[in-house]
C-alpha atoms as an extended CHARMM CRD file, in Angstrom:
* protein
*
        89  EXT
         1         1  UNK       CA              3.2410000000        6.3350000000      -14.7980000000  PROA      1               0.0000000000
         2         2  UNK       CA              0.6650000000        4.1960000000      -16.8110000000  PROA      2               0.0000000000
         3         3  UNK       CA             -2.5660000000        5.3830000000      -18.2080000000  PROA      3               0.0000000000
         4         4  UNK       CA             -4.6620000000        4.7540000000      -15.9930000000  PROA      4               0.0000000000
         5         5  UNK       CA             -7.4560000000        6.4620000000      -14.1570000000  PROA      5               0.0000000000
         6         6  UNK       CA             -6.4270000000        8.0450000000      -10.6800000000  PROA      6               0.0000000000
         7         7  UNK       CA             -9.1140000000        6.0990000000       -9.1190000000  PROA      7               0.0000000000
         8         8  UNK       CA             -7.5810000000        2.5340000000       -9.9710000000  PROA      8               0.0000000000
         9         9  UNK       CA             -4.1100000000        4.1080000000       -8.5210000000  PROA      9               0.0000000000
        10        10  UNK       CA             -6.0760000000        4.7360000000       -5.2560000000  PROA      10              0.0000000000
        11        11  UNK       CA             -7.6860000000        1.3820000000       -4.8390000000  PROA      11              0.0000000000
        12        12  UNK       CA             -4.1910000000        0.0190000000       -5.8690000000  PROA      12              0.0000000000
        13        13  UNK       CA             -1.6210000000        1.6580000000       -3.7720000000  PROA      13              0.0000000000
        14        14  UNK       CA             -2.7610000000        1.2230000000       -0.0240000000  PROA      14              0.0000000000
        15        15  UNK       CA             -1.8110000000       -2.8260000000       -1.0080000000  PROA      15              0.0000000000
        16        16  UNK       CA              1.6300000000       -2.3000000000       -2.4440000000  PROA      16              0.0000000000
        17        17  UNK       CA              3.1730000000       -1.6620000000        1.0850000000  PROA      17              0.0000000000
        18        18  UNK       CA              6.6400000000       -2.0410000000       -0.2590000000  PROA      18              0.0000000000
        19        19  UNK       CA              6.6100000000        0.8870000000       -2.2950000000  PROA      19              0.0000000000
        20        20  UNK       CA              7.0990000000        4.0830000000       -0.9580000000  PROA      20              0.0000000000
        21        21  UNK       CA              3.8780000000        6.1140000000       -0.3420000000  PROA      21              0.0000000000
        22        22  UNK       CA              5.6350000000        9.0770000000       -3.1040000000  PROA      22              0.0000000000
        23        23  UNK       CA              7.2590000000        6.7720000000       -5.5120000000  PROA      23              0.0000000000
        24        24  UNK       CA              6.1670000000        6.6050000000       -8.7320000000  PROA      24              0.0000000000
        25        25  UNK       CA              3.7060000000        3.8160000000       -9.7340000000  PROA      25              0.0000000000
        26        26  UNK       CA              5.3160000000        2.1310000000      -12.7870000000  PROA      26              0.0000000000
        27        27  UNK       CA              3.6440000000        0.6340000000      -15.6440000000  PROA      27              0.0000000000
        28        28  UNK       CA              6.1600000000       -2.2430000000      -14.6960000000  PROA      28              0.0000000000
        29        29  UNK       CA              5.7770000000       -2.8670000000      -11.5810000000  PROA      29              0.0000000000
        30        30  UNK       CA              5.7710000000       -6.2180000000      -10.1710000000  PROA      30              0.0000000000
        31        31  UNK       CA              3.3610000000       -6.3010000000       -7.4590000000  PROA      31              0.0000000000
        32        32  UNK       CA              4.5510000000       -9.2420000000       -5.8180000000  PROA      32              0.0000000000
        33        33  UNK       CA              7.9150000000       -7.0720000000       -5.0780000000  PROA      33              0.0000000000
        34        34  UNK       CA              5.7850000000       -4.3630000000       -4.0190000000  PROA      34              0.0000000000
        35        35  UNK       CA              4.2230000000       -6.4790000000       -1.4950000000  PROA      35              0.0000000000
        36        36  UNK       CA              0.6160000000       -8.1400000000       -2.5060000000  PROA      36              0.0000000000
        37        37  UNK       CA              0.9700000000      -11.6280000000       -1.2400000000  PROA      37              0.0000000000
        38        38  UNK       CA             -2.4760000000      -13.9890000000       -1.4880000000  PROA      38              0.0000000000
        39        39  UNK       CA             -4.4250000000      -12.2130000000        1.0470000000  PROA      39              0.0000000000
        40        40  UNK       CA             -3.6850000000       -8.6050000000       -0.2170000000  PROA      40              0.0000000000
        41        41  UNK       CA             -4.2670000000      -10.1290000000       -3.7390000000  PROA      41              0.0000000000
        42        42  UNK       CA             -7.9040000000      -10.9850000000       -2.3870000000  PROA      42              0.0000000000
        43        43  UNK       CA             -8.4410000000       -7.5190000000       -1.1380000000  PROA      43              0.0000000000
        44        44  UNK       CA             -7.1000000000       -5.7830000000       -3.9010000000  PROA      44              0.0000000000
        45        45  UNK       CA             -9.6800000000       -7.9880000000       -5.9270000000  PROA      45              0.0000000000
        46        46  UNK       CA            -12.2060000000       -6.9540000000       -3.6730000000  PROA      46              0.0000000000
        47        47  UNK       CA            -11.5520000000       -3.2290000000       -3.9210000000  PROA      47              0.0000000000
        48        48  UNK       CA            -11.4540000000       -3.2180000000       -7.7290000000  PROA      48              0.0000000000
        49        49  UNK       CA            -14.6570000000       -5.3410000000       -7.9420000000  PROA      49              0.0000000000
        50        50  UNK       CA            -16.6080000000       -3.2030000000       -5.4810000000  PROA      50              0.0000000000
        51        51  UNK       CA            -14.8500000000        0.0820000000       -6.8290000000  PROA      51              0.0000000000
        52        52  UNK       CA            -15.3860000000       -0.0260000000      -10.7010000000  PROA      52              0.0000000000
        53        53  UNK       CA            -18.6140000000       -2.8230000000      -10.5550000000  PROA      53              0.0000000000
        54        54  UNK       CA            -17.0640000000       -5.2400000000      -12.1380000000  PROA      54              0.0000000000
        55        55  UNK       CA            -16.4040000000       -9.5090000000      -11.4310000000  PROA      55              0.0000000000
        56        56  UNK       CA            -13.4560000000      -10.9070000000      -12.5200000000  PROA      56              0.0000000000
        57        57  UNK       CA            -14.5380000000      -14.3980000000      -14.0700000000  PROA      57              0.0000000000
        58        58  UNK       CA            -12.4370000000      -17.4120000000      -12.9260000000  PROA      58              0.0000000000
        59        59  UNK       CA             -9.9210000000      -17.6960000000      -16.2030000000  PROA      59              0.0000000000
        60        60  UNK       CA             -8.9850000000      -13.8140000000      -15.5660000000  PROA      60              0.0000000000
        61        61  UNK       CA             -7.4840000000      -14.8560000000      -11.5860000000  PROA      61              0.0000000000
        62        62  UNK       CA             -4.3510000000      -15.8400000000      -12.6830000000  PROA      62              0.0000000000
        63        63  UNK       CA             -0.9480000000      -14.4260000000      -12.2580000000  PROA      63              0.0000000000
        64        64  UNK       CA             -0.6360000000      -12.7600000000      -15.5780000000  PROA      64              0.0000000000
        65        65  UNK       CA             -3.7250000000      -10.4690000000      -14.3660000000  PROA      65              0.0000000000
        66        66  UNK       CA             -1.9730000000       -9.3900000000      -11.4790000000  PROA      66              0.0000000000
        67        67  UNK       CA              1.5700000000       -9.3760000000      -12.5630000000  PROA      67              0.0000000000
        68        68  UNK       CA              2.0110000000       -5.3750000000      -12.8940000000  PROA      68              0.0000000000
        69        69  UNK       CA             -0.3520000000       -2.1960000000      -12.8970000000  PROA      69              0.0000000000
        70        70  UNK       CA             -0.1020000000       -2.1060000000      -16.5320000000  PROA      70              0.0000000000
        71        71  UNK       CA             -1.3610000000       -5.7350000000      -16.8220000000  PROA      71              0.0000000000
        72        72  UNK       CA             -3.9270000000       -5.3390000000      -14.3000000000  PROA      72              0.0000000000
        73        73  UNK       CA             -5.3030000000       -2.2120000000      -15.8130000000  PROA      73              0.0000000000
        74        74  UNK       CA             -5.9010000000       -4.0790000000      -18.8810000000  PROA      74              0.0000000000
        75        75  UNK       CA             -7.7360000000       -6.3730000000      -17.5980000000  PROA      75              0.0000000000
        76        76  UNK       CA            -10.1610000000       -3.5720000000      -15.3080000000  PROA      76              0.0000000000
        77        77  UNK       CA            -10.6090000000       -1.8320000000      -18.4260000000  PROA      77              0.0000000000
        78        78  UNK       CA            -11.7950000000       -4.7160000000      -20.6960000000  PROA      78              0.0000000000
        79        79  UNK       CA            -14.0960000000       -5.4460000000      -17.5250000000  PROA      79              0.0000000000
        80        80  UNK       CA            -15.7470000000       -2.0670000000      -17.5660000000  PROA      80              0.0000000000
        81        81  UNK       CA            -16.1780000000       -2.0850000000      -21.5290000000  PROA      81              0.0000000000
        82        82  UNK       CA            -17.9160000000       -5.0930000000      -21.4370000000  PROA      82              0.0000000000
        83        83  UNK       CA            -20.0600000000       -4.0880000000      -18.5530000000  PROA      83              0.0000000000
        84        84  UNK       CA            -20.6820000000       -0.7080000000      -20.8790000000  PROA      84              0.0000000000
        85        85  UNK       CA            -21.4130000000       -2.9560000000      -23.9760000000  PROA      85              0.0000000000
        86        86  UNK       CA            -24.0040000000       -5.6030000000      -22.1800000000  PROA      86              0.0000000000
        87        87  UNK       CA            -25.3220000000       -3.9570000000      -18.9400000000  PROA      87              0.0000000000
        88        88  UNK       CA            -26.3760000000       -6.2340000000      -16.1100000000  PROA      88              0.0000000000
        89        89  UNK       CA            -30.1500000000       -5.4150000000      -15.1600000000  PROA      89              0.0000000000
């Protein structure tokens, strides 16, 4: 399991429909095997950017973001520090 919140697991696991529902979520995952094709990709985006407040600018959509939970978490958590460090309003 990676070290991330439980929330991001919950916004992340209804869209991996090829893993089992009690399997463990690996650091390693690739999400592509554990079924996010494009238009799960855009709803998973969705969720994370409605769930934590953040937006995802255009050079973090790439495949490296959303190759794993691990490097996905990364990137959520970079979001929300810089969000913490330079508040919008």
């Amino acid at each position: 399991m990676g070290n991330w919140e439980s929330e991001f697991e919950a916004i992340l696991r209804p869209h991996l429909i090829l893993l089992d529902r009690d399997a463990e979520l690996a650091a390693d995952l690739e999400l592509r095997e554990a079924g996010i094709d494009s238009l799960a990709l855009i709803e998973l985006l969705i969720a994370i950017e409605d769930g934590y407040g953040v937006v995802f600018p255009d050079e973090l959509l790439n495949r490296q973001t959303f190759q794993t939970p691990a490097s996905l978490w990364r990137v959520v958590s970079g979001l929300r520090e810089d969000l913490s460090r330079h508040p919008v309003g």
